[in-house]
C-alpha positions as CSV (number, residue, x, y, z in Angstrom):
1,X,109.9,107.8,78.8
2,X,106.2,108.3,78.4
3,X,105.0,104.9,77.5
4,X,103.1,103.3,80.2
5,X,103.4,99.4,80.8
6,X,101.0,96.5,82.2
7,X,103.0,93.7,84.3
8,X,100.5,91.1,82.0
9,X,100.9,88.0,84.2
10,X,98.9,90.3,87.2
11,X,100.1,90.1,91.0
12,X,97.4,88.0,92.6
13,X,97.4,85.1,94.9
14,X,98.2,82.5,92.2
15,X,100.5,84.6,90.3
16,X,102.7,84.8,93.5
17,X,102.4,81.2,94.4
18,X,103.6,81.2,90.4
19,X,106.3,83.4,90.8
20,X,107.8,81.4,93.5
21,X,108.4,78.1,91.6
22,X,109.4,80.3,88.9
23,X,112.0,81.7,91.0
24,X,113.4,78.6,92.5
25,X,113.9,77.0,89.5
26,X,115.8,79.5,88.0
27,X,118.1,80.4,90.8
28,X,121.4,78.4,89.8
29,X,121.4,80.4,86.4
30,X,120.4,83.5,87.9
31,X,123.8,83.1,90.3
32,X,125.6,81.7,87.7
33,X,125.2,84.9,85.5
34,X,125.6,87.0,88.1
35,X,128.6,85.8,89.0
36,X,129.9,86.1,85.6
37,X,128.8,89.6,85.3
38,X,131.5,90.5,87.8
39,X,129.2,91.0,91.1
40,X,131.5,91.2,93.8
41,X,132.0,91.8,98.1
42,X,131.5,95.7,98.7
43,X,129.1,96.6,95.8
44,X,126.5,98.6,95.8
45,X,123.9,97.2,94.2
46,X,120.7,98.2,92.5
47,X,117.8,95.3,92.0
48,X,115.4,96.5,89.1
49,X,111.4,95.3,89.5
50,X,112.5,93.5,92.8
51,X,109.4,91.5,92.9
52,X,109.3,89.2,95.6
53,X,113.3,90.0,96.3
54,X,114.4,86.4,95.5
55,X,117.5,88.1,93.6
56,X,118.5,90.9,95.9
57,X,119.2,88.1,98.1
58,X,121.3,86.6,95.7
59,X,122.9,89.6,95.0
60,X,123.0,90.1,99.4
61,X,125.0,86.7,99.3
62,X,127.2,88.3,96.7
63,X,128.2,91.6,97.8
64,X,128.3,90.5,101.4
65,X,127.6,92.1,104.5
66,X,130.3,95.3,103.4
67,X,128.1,95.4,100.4
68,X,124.4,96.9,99.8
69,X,121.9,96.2,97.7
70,X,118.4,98.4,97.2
71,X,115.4,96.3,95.8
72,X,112.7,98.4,94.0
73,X,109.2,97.3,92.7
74,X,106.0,99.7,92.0
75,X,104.0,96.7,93.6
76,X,103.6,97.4,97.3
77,X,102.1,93.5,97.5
78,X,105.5,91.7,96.2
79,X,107.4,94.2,98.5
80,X,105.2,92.8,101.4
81,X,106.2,89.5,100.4
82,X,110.2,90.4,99.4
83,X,110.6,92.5,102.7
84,X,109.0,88.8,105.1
85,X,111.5,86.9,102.6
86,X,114.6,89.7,103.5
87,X,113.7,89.3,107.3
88,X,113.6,85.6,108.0
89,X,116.9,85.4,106.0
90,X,118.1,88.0,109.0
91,X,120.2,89.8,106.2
92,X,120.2,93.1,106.8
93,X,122.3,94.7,104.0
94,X,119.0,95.0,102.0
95,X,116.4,97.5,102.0
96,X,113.8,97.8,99.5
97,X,111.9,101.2,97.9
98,X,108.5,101.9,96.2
99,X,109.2,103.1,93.1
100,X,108.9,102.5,89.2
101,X,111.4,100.1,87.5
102,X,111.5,102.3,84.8
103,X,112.3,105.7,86.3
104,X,113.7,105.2,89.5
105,X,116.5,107.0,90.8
106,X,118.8,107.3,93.9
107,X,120.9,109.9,95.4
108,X,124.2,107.9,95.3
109,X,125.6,106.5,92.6
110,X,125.7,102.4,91.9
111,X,128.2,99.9,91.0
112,X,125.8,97.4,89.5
113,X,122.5,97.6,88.4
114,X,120.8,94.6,87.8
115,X,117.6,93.6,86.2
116,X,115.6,90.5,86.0
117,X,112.6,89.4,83.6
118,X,111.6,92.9,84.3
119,X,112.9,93.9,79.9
120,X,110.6,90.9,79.0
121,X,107.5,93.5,79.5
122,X,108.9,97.2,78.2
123,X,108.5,98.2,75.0
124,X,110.8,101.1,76.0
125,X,113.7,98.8,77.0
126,X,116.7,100.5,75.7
127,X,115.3,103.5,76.9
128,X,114.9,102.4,80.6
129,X,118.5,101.3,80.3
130,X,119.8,104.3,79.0
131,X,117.9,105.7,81.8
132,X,119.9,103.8,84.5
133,X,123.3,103.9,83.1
134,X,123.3,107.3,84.1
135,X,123.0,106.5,87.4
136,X,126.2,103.8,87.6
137,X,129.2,105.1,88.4
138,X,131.8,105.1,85.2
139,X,133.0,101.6,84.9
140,X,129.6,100.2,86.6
141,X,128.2,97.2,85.4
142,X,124.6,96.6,84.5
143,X,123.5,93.0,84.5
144,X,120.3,92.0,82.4
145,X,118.8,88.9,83.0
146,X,115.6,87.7,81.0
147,X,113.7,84.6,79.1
148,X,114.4,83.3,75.6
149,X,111.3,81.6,75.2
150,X,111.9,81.1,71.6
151,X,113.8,77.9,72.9
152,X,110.6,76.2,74.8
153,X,109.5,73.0,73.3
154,X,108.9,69.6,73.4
155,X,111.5,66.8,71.9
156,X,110.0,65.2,70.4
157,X,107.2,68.0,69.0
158,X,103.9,67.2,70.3
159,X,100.8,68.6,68.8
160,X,99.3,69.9,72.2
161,X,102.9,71.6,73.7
162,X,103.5,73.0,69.7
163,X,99.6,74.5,69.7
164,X,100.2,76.2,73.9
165,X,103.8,77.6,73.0
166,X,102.2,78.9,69.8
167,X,99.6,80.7,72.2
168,X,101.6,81.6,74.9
169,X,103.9,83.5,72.3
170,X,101.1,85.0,70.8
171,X,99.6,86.2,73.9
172,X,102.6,88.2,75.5
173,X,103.3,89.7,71.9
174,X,99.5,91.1,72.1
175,X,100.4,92.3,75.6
176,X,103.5,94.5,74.0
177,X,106.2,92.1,75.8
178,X,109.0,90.9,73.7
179,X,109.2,86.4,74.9
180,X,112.0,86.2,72.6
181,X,114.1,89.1,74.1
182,X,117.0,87.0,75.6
183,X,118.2,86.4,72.2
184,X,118.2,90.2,72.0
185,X,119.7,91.7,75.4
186,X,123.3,92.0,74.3
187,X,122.0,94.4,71.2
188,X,119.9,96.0,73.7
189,X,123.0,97.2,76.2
190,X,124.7,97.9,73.7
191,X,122.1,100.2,71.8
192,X,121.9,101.7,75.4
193,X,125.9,102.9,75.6
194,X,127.0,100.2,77.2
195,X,130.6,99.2,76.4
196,X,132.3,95.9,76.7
197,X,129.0,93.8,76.8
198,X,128.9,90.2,76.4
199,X,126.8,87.0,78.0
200,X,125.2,83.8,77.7
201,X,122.4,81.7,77.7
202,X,121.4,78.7,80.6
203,X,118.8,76.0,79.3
204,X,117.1,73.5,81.4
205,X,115.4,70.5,80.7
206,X,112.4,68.4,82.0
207,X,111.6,64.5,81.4
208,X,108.6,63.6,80.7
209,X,107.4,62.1,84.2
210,X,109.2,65.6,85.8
211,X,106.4,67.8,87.3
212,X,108.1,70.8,86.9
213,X,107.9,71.4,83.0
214,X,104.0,70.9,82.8
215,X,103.6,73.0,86.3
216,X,105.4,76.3,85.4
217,X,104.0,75.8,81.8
218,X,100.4,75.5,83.2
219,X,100.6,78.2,85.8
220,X,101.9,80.9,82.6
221,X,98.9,79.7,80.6
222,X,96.7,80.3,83.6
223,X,98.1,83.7,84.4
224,X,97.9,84.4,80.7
225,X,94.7,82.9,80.1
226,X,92.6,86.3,80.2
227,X,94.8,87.8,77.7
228,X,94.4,85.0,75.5
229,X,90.6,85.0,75.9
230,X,90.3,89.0,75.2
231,X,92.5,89.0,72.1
232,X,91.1,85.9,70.4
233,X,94.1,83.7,70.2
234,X,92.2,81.0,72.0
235,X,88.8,80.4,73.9
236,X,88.2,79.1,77.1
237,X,87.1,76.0,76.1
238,X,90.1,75.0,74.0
239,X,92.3,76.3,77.0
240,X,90.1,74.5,79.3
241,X,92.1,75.6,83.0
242,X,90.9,73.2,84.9
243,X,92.8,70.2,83.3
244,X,95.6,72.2,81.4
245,X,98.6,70.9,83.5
246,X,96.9,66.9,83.8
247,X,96.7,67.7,79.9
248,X,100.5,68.4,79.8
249,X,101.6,65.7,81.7
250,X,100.1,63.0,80.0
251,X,100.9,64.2,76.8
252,X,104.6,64.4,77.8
253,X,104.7,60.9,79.3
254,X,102.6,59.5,76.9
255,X,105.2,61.5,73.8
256,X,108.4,60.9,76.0
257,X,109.2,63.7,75.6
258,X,111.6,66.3,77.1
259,X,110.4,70.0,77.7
260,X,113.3,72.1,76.7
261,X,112.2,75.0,79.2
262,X,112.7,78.8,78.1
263,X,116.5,79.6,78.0
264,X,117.4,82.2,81.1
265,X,119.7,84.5,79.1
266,X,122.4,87.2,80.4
267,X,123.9,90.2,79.4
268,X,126.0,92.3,80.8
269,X,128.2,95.4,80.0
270,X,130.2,98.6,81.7
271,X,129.6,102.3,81.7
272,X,132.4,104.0,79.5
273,X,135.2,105.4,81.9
274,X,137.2,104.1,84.9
């Protein structure tokens, strides 16, 4: 795996303060999946691109204290952040590790690897899960989690959501990351060597007075925003930062419309053996 990879959306103040809506408002599918993946009490766990560790504490509530669960991020800022979230919990079946998504590997054996939103930016997916197959026991389960953006929109269509999806799209495409790859992850374990794989999609929706849709929608066009300058999809004045998420709002309320937000998609699938 020589290909080397840029997390696009950056790790700065704002991006974190991003990440954390971001995580809370996906944490009911996130558990949801996870639980239909088959994570159990007793498992040993491993949490791909930990981030900020918002799901190796889901996975902590899972596998229980007879359980473990290792969290691993290159970032040494979100582990900050993830290893302050991990101790005001007081759960102490988690422990997190320096290391690269892509290549990291333990001693021991796992019985579920599991990776969240962390695809989303590899060109070198189904290599990277290749990669960590190897490292679950046979019969192990790995657990892919990750955004079908494909299925963001506006009901009705509005001319200003239609025009930022088109953008957003464009932007993470230019940045090598797959927004669409939800619809995909099944093929993608399976291409891998996994056996047995299956999953499902979760979609939430917004009304138009909600807050939520045009917040996490601004705050992606914000973190995007220098990409989309640099590669020419749009300037700064037709992004225009400063009133982006007033800009959303009203057009929802004025449209009433619902934001069909990105579907949170997971797959799931077994190493061959028993």
């Amino acid at each position: 795996m020589t290909q080397t990879t840029e997390y696009v959306l950056g790790s700065e103040a704002a991006e974190l303060e991003r990440l954390e809506r971001q995580a809370e408002s996906i944490a009911p599918p996130t558990m949801a999946l996870l639980q239909a993946a088959g994570i159990a009490p007793g498992m040993r766990v491993l949490d791909l691109g930990t981030g900020l560790g918002h799901v190796s504490l889901l996975l902590a509530a899972l596998v229980g204290p007879d359980g473990a669960v290792i969290g691993v991020d290159r970032d040494p800022r979100m582990l900050e952040h993830a290893e302050l979230r991990r101790a005001a919990a007081g759960v102490g079946h988690v422990r997190y590790v320096e290391g690269d998504a892509r290549s990291f590997r333990d001693p021991e054996p796992f019985d579920a690897i599991v990776e969240r939103l962390v695809l989303f930016h590899l060109p070198d997916r189904v290599d990277v899960v290749r990669h960590h197959v190897e490292a679950l026991r046979p019969g192990g389960i790995f657990t892919a989690i990750d955004f079908d953006c494909g299925a963001l929109r506006s009901e009705p269509p509005t001319e200003l959501m239609t025009r930022l999806v088109g953008w957003m799209m464009a932007a993470f495409r230019a940045a090598h990351a797959d927004p669409a790859i939800g619809a995909r992850l099944a093929l993608i374990l399976a291409e891998a060597g996994l056996v047995d794989v299956g999953g499902f999609g979760i979609q939430g929706y917004s009304g138009p007075a909600d807050p939520l849709g045009p917040a996490l929608f601004a705050g992606v066009l914000r973190s995007l925003a220098p990409r989309i300058h640099a590669s020419g999809i749009a300037t700064e004045a037709e992004l225009d930062l400063p009133t982006l998420q007033e800009r959303i709002g009203h057009d929802l309320r004025d449209a009433g419309a619902v934001v069909a937000l990105p579907t949170v998609v997971g797959a799931f699938g077994r190493r061959a053996g028993s």
